[in-house]
C-alpha positions as CSV (number, residue, x, y, z in Angstrom):
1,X,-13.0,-54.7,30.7
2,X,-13.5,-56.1,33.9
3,X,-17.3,-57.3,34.7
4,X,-16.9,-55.3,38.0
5,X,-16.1,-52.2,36.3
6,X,-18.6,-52.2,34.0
7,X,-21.2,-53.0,36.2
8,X,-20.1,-49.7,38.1
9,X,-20.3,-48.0,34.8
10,X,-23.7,-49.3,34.4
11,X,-24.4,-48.2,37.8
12,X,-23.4,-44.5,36.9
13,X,-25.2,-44.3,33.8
14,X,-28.7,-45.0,36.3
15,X,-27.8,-42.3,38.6
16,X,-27.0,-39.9,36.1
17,X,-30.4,-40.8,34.4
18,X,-31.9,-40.5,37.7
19,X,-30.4,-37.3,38.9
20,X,-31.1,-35.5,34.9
21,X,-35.2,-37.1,35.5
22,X,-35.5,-35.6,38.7
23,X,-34.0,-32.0,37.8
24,X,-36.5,-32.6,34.7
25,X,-33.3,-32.6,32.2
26,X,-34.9,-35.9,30.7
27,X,-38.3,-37.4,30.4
28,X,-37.4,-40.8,31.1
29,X,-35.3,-43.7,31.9
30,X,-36.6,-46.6,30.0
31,X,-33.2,-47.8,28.8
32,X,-31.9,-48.5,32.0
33,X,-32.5,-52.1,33.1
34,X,-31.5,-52.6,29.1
35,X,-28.4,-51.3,29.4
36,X,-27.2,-54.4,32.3
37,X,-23.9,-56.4,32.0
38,X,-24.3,-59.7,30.0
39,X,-23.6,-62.2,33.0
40,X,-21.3,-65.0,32.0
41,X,-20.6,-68.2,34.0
42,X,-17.5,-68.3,35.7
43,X,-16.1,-64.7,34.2
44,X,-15.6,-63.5,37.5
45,X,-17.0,-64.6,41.5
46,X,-19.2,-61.4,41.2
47,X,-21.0,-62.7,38.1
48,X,-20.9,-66.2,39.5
49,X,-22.8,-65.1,42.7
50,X,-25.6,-62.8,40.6
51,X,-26.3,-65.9,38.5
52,X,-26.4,-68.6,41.1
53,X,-28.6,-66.0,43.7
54,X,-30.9,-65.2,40.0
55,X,-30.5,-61.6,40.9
56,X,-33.2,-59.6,39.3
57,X,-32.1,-55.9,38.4
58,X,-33.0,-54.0,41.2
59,X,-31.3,-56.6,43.4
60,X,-28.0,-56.0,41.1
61,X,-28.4,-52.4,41.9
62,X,-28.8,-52.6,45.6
63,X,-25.5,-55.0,45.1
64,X,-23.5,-52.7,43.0
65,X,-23.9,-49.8,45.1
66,X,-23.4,-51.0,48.5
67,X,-19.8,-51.8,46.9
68,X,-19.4,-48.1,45.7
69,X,-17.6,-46.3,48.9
70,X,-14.9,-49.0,48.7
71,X,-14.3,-49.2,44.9
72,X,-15.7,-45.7,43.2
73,X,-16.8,-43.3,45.7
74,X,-17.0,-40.4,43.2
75,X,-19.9,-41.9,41.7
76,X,-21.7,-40.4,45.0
77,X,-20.5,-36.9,44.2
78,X,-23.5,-36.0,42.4
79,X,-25.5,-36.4,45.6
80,X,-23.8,-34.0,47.6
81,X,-25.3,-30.9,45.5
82,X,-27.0,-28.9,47.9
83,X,-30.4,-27.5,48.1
84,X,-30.6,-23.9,47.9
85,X,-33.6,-23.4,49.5
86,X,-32.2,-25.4,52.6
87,X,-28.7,-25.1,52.2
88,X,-28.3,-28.4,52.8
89,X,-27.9,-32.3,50.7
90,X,-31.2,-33.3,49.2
91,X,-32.3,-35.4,51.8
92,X,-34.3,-37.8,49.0
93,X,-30.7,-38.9,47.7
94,X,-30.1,-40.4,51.0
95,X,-26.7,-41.6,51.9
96,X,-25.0,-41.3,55.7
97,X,-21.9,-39.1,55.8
98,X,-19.0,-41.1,56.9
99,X,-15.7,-38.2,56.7
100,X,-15.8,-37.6,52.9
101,X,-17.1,-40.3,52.2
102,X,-21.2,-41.2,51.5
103,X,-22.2,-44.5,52.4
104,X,-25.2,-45.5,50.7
105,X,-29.0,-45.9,52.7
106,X,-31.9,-47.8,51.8
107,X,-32.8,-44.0,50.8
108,X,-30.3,-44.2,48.2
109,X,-31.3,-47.3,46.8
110,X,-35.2,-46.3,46.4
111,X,-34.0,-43.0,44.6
112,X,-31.7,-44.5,42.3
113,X,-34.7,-47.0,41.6
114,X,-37.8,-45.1,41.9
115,X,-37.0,-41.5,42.0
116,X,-40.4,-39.8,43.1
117,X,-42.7,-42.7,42.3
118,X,-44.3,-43.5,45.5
119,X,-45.8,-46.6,45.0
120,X,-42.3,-48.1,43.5
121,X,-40.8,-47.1,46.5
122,X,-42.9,-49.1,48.8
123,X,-42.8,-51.8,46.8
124,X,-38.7,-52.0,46.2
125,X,-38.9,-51.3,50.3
126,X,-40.7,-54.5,51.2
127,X,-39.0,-56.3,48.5
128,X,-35.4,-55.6,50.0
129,X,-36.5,-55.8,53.6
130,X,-37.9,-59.5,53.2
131,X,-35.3,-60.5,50.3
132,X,-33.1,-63.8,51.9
133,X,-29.7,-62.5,50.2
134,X,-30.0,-58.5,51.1
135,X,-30.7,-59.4,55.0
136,X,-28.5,-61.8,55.4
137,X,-25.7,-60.7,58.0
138,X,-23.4,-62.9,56.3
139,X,-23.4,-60.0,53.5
140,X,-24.6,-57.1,55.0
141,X,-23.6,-55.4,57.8
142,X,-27.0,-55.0,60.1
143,X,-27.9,-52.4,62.2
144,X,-30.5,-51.4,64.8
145,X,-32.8,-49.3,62.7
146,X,-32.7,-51.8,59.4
147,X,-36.1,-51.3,59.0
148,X,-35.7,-47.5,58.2
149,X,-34.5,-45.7,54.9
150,X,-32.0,-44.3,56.4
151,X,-30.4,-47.5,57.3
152,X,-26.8,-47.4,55.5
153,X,-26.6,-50.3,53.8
154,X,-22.5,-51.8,54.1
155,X,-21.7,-55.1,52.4
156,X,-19.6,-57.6,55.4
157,X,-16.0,-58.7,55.3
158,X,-17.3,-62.0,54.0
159,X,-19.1,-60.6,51.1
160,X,-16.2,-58.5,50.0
161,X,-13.6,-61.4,50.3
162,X,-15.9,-63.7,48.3
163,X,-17.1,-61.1,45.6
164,X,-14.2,-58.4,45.3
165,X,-11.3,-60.3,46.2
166,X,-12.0,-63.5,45.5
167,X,-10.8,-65.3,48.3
168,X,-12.1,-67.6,50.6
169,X,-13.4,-65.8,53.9
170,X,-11.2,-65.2,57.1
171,X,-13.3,-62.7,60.0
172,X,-10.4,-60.6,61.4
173,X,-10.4,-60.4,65.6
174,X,-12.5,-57.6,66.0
175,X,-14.8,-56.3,68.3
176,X,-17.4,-57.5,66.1
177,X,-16.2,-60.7,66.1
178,X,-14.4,-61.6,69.1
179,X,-13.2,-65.0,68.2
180,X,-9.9,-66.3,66.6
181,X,-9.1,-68.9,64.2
182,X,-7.2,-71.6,65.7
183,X,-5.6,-74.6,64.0
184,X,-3.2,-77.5,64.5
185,X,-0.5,-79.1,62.5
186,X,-0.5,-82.5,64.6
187,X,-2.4,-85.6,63.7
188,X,-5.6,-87.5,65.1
189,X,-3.3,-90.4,66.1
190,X,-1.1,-88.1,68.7
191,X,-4.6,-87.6,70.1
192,X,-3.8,-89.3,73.9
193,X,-6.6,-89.8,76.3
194,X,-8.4,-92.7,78.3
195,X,-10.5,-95.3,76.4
196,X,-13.7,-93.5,77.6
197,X,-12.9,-89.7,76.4
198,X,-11.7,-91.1,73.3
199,X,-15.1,-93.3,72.6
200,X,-17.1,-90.2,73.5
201,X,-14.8,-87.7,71.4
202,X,-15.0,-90.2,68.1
203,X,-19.0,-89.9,68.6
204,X,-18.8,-86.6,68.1
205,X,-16.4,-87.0,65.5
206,X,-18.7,-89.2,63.5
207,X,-21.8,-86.8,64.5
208,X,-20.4,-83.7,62.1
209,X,-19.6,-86.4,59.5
210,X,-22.9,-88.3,59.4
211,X,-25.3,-86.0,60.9
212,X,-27.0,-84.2,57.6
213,X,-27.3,-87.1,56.2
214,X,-29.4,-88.9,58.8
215,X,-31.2,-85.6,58.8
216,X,-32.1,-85.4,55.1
217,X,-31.2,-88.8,53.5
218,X,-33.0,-91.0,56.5
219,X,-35.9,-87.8,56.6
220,X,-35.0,-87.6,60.5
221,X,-34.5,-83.3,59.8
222,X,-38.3,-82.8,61.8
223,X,-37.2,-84.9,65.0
224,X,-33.4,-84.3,65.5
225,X,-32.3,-80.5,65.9
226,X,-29.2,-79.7,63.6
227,X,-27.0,-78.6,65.6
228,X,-24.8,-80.5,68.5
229,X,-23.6,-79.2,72.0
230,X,-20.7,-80.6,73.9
231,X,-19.0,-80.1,77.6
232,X,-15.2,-80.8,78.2
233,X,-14.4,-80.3,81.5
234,X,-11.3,-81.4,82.9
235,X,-7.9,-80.3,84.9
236,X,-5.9,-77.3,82.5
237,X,-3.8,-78.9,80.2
238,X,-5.7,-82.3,79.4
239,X,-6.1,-81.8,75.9
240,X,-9.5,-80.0,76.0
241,X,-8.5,-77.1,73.1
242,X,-6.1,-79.6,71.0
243,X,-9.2,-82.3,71.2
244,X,-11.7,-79.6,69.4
245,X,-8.8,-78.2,67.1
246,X,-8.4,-81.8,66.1
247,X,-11.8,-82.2,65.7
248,X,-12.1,-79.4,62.8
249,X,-9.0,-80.6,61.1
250,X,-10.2,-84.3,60.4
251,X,-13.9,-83.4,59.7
252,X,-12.5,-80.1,57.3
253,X,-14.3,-77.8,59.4
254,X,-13.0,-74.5,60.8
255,X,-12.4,-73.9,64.5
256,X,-12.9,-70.4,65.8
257,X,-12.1,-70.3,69.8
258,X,-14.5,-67.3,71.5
259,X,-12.6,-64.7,73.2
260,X,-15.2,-64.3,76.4
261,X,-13.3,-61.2,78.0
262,X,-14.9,-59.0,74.9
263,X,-18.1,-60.7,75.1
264,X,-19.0,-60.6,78.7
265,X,-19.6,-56.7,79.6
266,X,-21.1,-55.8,82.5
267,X,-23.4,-53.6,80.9
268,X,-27.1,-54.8,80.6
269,X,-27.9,-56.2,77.2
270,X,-24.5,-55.8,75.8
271,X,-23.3,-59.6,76.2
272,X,-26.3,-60.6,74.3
273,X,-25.5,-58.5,71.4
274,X,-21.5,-59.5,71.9
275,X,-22.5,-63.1,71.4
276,X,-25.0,-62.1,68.9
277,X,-22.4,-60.5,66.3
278,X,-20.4,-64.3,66.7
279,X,-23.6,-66.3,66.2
280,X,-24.9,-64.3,62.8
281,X,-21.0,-64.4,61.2
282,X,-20.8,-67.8,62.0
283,X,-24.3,-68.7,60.9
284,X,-24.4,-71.5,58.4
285,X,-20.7,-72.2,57.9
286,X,-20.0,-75.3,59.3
287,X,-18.1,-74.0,61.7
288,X,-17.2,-75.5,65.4
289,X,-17.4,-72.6,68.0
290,X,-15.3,-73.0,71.3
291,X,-16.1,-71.5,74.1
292,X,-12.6,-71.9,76.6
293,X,-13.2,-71.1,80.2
294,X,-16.4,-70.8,79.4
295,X,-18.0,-70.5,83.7
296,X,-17.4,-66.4,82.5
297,X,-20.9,-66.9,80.0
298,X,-22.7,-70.1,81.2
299,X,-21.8,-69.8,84.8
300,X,-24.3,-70.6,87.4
301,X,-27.5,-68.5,87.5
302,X,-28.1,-66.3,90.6
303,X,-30.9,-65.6,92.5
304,X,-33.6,-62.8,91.6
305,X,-32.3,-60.1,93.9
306,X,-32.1,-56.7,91.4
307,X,-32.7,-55.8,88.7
308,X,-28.9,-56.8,87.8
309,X,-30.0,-60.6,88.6
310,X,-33.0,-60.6,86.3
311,X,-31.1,-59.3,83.5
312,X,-28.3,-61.7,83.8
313,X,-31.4,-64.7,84.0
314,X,-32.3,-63.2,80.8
315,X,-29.1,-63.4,79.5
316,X,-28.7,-66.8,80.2
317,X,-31.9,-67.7,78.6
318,X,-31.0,-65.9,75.1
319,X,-27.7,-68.0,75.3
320,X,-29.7,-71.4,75.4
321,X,-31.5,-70.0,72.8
322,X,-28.7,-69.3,70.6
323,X,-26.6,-72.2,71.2
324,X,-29.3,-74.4,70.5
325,X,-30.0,-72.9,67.2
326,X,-26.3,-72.9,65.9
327,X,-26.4,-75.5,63.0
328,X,-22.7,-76.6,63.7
329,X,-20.6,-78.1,66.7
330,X,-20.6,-75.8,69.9
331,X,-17.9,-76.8,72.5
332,X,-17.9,-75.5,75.8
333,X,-14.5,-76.2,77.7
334,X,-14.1,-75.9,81.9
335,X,-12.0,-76.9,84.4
336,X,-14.8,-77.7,87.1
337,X,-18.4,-79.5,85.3
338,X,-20.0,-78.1,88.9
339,X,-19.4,-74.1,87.4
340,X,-21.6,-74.9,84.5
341,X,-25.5,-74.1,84.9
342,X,-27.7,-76.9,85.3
343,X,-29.7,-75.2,82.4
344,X,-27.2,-75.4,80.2
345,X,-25.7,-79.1,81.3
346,X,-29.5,-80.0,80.5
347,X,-29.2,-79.5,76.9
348,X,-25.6,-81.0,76.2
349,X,-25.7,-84.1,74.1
350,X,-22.6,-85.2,75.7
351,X,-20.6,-84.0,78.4
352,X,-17.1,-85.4,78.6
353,X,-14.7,-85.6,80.9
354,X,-10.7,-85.1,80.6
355,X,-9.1,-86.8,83.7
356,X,-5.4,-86.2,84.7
357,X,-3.5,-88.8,82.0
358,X,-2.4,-92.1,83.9
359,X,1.2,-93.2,84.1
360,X,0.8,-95.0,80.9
361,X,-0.6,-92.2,78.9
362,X,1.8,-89.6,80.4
363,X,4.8,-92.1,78.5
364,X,2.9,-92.3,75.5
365,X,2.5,-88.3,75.9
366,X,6.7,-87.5,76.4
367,X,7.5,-90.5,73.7
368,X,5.1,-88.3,71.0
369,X,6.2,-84.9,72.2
370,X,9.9,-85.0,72.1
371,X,11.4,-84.0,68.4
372,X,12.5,-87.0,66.5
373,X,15.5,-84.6,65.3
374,X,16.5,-85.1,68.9
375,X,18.0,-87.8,71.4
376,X,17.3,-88.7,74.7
377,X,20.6,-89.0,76.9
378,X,21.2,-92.4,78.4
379,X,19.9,-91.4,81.2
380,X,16.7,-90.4,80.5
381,X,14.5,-93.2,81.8
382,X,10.7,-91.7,80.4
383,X,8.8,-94.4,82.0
384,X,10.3,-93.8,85.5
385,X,9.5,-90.4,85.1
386,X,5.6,-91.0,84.0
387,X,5.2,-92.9,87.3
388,X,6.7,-90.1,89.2
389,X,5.5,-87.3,87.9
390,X,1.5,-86.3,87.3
391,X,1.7,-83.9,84.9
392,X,-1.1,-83.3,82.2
393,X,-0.5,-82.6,78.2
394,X,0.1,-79.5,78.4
395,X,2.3,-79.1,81.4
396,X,4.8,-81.7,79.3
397,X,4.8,-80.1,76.0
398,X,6.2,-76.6,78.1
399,X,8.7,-78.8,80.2
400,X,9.6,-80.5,76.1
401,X,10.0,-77.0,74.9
402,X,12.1,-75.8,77.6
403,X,14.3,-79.2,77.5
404,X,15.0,-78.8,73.4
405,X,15.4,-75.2,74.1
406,X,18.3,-75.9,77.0
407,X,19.7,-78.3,74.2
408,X,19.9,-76.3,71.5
409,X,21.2,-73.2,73.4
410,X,24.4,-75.8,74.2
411,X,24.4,-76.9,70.5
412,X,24.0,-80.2,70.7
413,X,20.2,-82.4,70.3
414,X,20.6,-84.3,73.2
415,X,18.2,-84.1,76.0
416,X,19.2,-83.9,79.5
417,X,17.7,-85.5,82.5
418,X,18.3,-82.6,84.8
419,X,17.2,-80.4,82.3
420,X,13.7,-82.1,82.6
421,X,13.5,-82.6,85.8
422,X,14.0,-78.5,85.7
423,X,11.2,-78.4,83.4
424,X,9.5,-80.0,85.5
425,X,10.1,-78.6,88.8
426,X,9.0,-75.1,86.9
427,X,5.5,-76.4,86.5
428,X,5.5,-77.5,89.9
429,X,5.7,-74.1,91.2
430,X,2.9,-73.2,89.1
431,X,0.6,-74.8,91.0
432,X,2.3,-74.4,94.3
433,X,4.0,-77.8,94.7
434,X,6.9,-78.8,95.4
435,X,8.7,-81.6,93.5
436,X,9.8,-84.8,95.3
């Protein structure tokens, strides 16, 4: 049988216990912590993650039954019996009424556990409120009034993945978390920028590798703060996104790019708690958090004129506050360094800038982008057309796709001089020039 399943059946026997004690069917329920799974090393991830946490029974309860609405939610019918002297659910078997289905509360936990015993229940209460695994947002779902019984108690998307489905954690784009996974199939070496961004972007590089082990091996954890915090600021298209993408491929970390148009509101308080949400799921996984366009969040402050003004100060000032506490990589990406606050350019450990690629690094740029399944025409003189044309990185990977897309539309892999000089002129208008 499959360890899950038996621990739901273990689960089932307690309440059934529980309900028959409290409707004085049965004296007792001294057989029930017996009565527990046998946990066996690598049966299953579930098993794995009771042993290595050294969950104690009530903790396996608490555990069990959070997972109940999603895998058995007919073990809850029981609770739904009514009182007839109200009319209404016994209100000691807790659990928050979601459609048909009953969620489980801290409530339901303490009655499953404790039934009418008091003094249990305050002690169970205390234990799960302070217990490292059970308020962890990384497993549960938290809410506002957590320290209440009638907080419902949800496991989180990562705990599920990990535990029920076995598989490695992936957020979904939500509106609790705002943020989207983006990766890269290119290489470090097609990484093209000027000596001096590229010095400062391997530091950083060598920071995520190296920096908990200065921290714990060299016993340097009390005087440098975990986490790092960098600026990239630079014309659109210089290679700001692809640097950090880069960056989480070759040091095996995941990058996660912050969508700010769902965390900025314009309500009071509700960017904080935005930001919050991507801060808590992110805690302790390594990951690097990019901010793009980031002026929208760490803009410059403004001056104390409303209320409006003190509560975006205030916002600013959790932000630090968050930021500086991440334990990973936080990059913050701009077009203009003079948008960001002086508060926050205060507490970067590097700030970088991305010029406009010279003549020589726009060649390098066309040379790496074009498709090696494809030929140049005779033509095509990619040096001439470096020294004529400032483009940044990502103005020439558009004008490469549309050039390979105007060859293969003729069938053939040739590429045409006019058709990127087309490209070109197209990225020209973008910004309102005209080509020469």
């Amino acid at each position: 049988m499959n360890f899950i399943t038996k621990e739901l059946d273990w689960l089932s026997r307690l309440i059934v216990n529980r309900i028959n004690q409290y409707f004085k069917h049965t004296p007792d329920q001294n057989e029930q912590t017996a009565n527990a799974p046998a946990l066996t090393q690598g049966e299953c991830p579930y098993s794995d993650f009771l042993l290595s946490h050294n969950m104690r029974y009530e903790e396996r309860v608490y555990l069990i039954t959070s997972f109940v609405p999603l895998l058995k939610p007919q073990l809850f019918d029981c609770f739904n019996v009514k009182n007839s002297d109200t009319g209404l659910r016994f209100a000691e078997f807790g659990c928050e009424e979601r459609g048909a289905t009953l969620i489980p509360t801290l409530e339901t936990m303490l009655f499953i556990l404790a039934g009418d015993d008091v003094e249990l229940k305050i002690k169970l209460m205390n234990d799960f409120l302070s217990h490292p695994i059970l308020t962890n947002p990384s497993y549960f779902q938290p809410t506002e009034n957590i320290t209440t019984a009638s907080a419902p108690i949800i496991p989180s998307e990562e705990l599920t993945d990990m535990l029920i489905f076995g598989k490695p954690f992936t957020p979904r784009f939500s509106s609790s978390f705002p943020a989207r996974k983006i990766t890269t199939d290119r290489e470090w070496s097609e990484l093209i920028l000027d000596k001096q961004t590229m010095e400062m972007v391997e530091e950083i590089k060598l920071w995520v590798e190296y920096s908990d082990k200065i921290r714990n091996e060299w016993g340097l954890s009390s005087k440098i703060k975990p986490g790092f915090r960098a600026l990239f600021y630079g014309v659109p298209g210089s290679g700001k996104t692809f640097t950090a993408t880069l960056l989480g491929k070759v040091t095996g970390n995941e990058v996660y790019c912050i969508d700010l148009s769902m965390i900025v509101s314009k309500y009071i308080g509700e960017t904080e708690k935005n930001l919050a949400k991507v801060f808590e799921i992110a805690e302790n996984k390594n990951w690097i958090l990019f901010f793009d366009e980031a002026d929208a969040l760490f803009g410059k402050r403004t001056g104390l004129k409303d209320a409006h003004d003190r509560y975006a100060n205030q916002e600013v000032a959790y932000l630090l506050q968050r930021i500086e506490g991440y334990r990973g990589l936080v990059v913050l990406s701009t077009n203009l360094k003079t948008n960001i606050d002086e508060a926050f350019s205060r507490r970067f450990q590097c700030i970088i800038r991305f010029p406009m690629p010279n003549a020589t690094e726009r060649e390098r740029l066309w040379r790496s982008t074009f498709s090696n399944k494809c030929e140049l025409a005779p033509d095509v003189d990619l040096k001439l057309i470096s020294e004529k044309y400032e483009l940044a990185g990502g103005s020439i990977l558009n004008v490469v796709q549309y050039a390979s897309i105007m060859a293969m539309s003729k069938g053939e892999n040739i590429i045409r001089d006019a058709d990127i000089k087309e490209g070109i002129r197209r990225e020209f208008m973008k910004d309102g020039k005209i080509m020469g």
